[in-house]
N, C-alpha and C positions, 0 to 999 in steps of 0.2 A: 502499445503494440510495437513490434519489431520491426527494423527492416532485415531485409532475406539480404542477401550475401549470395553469389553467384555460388557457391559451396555448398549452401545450406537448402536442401530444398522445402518447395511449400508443404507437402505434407509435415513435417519437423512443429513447423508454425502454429498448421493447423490443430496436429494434434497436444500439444504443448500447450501453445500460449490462450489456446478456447478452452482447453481445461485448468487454467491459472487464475490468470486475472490478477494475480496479488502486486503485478506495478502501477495498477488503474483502480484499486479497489479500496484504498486509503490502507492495505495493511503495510508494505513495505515501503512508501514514502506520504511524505506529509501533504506536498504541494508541488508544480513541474513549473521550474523557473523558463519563462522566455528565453529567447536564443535569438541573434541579430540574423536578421530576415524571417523571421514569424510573423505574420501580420495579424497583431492582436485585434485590431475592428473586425477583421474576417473570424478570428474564432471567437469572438465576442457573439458577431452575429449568426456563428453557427451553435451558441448557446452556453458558451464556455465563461464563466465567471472571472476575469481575468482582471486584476487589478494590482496597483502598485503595493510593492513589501510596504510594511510597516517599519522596519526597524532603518534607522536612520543611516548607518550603513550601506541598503540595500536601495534605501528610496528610488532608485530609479531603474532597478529590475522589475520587470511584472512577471505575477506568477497566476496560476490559478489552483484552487485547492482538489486536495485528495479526499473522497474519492472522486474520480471526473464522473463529470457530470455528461458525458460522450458516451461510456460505458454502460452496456447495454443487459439485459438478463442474460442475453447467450455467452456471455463474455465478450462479444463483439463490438469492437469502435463507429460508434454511428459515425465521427469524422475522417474517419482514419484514411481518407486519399488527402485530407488539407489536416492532418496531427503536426504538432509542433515539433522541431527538431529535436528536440530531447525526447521522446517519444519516439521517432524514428531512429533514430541513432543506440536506444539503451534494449542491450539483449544481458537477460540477466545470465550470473554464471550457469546453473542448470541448463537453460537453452543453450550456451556455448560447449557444454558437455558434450551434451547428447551431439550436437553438427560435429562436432571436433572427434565422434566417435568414442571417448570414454567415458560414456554413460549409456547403458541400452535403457530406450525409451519406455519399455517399461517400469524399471526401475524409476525414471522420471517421474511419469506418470503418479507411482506410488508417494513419491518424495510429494509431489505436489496434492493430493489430495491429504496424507497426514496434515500436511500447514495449512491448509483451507480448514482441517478439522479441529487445529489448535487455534487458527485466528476467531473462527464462528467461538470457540470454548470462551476467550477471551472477549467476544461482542458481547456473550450471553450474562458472562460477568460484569461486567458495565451495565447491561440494561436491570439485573438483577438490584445493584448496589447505587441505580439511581441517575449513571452515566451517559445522561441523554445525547442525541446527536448523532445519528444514524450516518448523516450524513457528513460526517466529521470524520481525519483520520486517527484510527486506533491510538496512535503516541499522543495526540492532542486530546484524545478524551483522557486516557488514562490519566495524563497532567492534570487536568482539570478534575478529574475527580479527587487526586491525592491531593490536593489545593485545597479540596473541600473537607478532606479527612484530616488532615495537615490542623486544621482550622477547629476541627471538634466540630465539622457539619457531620453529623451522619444521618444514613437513608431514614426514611419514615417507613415504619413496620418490623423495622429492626430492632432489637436489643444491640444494647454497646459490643457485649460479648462476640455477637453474632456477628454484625457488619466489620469489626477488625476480621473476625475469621473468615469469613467473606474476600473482605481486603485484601487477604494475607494470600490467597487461594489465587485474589485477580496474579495480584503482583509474582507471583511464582511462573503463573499461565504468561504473562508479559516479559518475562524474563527468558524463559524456554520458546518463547516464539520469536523474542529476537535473537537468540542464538542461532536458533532454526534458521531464519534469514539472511543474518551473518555470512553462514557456513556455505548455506545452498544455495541463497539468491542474489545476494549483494557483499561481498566480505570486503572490508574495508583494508584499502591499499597497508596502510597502519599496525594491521594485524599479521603480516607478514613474515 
């Protein structure tokens, strides 16, 4: 969830980031790296999975995975007075649209239930083709299932024929939702 900005008022928030959810729902990030003064015991013990990176590089960042496990049905943060600074600190571009005025919110609005509609297209593809892990985020199942197609694993109940075209259908749906992302929620400094 965001923090408000003396500019931006809470309505904006409310009606935005309660109909979103896609920086806490595993679609638009992986995992929310720690930040120095986060007290991981504290969000450990407020239910937050939070353990050291794996990759040798990182070893001594801790993160916890996407999607959080804080995020609620209503889209609501069960922790969100003690959310970690990267959490408070990330308002995606869309939110800074609409506060900054060049976007009418319902325009928003709409922008954001199309990508709730392409990422759900893209869960249904995965659960379809075998890509377990509900609770895992989108980029990290998709990896792992083309790991497995990659491999000549394919789904049970499938013909070969079938599950490539299957495949082919995820990866289109996963491509056009990271563009989507890209453009409206996160566009990388890079693409500029």
């Amino acid at each position: 969830m965001r923090r408000l900005r003396s500019s931006v008022t809470p309505g904006i928030t409310e009606q935005l980031c309660l109909h979103c959810g896609l920086c806490c729902d595993g679609t638009l990030f992986r995992d929310v790296e720690l930040q120095p003064g986060d007290d991981a015991d504290k969000l450990r013990l407020l239910g937050l999975p939070v353990t050291r990176s794996r990759r040798r590089e990182e070893a001594d960042h801790l993160k916890f995975p996407q999607p959080c496990s804080a995020l609620c049905s209503d889209l609501k943060c069960r922790v969100y007075a003690d959310r970690p600074a990267r959490c408070r600190q990330f308002e995606c571009a869309l939110f800074k649209s609409v506060a900054a005025g060049e976007a009418e919110l319902p325009a928003a609005l709409k922008t954001i239930r199309q990508t709730r509609q392409m990422a759900e297209k893209v869960r249904r593809l995965l659960r379809e083709l075998g890509g377990a892990g509900e609770g895992v985020a989108l980029a990290k199942r998709f990896k792992r299932l083309k790991r497995k197609f990659d491999a000549g694993e394919l789904p049970a109940g499938l013909d070969a024929e079938s599950a490539y075209d299957r495949f082919a259908e995820l990866s289109l749906a996963v491509h056009e939702l990271d563009l989507r992302l890209r453009v409206k929620f996160h566009p990388d400094p890079s693409d500029g």
